[in-house]
N, C-alpha and C positions, 0 to 999 in steps of 0.2 A: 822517679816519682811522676805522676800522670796526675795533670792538672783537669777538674774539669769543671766547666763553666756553664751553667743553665741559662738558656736567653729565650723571650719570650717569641715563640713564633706567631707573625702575625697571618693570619691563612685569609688564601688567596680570594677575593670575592667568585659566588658562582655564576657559571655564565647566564645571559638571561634574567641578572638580577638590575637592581637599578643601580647597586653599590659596585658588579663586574661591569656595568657601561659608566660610570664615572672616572673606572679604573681606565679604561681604554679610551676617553677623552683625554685624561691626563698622555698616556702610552702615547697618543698620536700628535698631542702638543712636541714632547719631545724629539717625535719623530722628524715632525713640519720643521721645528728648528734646525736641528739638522741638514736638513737638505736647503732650506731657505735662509738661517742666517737670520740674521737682525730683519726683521719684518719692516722697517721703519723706514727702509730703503731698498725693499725689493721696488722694481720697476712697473710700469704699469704692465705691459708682457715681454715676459721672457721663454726661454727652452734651454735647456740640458741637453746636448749633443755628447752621447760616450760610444765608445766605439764597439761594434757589434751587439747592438742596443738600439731600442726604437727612442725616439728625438722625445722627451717631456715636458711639454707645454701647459705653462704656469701663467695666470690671468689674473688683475688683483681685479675685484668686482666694483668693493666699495671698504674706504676707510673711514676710521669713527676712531674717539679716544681711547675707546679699550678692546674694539674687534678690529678684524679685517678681514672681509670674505675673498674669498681664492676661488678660482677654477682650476682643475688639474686634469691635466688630458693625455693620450695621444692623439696624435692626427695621422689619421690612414688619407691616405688620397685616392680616389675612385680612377682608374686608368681608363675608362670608358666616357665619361663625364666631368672627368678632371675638378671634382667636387670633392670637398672635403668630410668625414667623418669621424668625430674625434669621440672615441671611446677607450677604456670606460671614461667616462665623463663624472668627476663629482664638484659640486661646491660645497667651498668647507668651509665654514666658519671660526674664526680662530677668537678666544676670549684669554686677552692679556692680562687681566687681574685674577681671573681661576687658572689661566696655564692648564688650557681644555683648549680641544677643537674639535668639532662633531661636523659630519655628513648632515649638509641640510638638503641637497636633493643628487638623486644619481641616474645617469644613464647609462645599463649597461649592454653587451650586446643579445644577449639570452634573454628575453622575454621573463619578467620578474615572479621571481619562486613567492611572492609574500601571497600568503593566502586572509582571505578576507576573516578570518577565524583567527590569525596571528597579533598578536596583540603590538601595540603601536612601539613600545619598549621593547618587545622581538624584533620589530623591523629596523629599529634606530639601532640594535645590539648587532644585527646580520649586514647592516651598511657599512658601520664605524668601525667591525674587527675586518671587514673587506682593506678599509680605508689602511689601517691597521699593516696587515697582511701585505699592500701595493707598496708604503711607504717602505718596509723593511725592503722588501726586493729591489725598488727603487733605486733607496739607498747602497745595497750591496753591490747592483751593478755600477756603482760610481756616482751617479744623478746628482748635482748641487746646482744650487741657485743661490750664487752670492753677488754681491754688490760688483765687485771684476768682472765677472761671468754677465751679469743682466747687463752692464753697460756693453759688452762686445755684441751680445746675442740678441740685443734691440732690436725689433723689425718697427 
């Protein structure tokens, strides 16, 4: 006998919309926990050293009772100048009573695709699924920032 059960599908927001960038604020809270851990004791900076992987350099900005802004980086080091460039460069704001975090400004190394014609909710949709996109890889290649980790890795 073949049971079968009808369940309500919820479908997926479209990208570009306000309700597919709320979706991928949520996406990317998850993701930042993940990799950081209890926010409440991340260090003021840390980095993620994994091996055969570039080093991820995590910056808290500023904390408040329900945000905390981040910086996430790498750092390339200029072998001519012995100057630092840390790209892509974003800061993210993290919001712990929506369990969001959205891209508030980025730097990356391509000269920015957003055209003056694209609407401010494209831009925020094409930074946050970037943001999105960096943490899962992050992630996969190993990357944590936890309370052990940031006290060893303190500069």
């Amino acid at each position: 006998m073949r049971c079968s059960t009808n369940f309500a599908r919820i479908p997926h927001p479209d990208p570009n919309t306000f309700a597919g960038l709320m979706e991928v604020y949520e996406n990317n809270y998850i993701k930042l926990r993940k990799l950081c851990g209890n926010f409440d004791i991340l260090h003021e900076y840390s980095y993620s050293r994994v091996s055969k992987a570039l080093d991820l350099h995590l910056q808290v900005i500023e904390r408040t009772k329900y945000t905390i802004t981040l910086n996430l980086t790498y750092r390339f080091i200029e072998h001519n100048d012995n100057q630092s460039k840390d790209l892509p460069n974003l800061q993210i704001r993290v919001y712990f009573d929506a369990m969001q975090a959205e891209v508030l400004h980025r730097e990356m190394r391509r000269a920015s695709t957003d055209s003056p014609k694209d609407s401010r909710l494209r831009n925020k949709w094409k930074d946050n699924r970037f943001l999105y996109k960096w943490l899962s890889f992050c992630i996969a290649q190993g990357h944590v920032f936890d309370a052990e980790m940031s006290r060893i890795n303190c500069i």
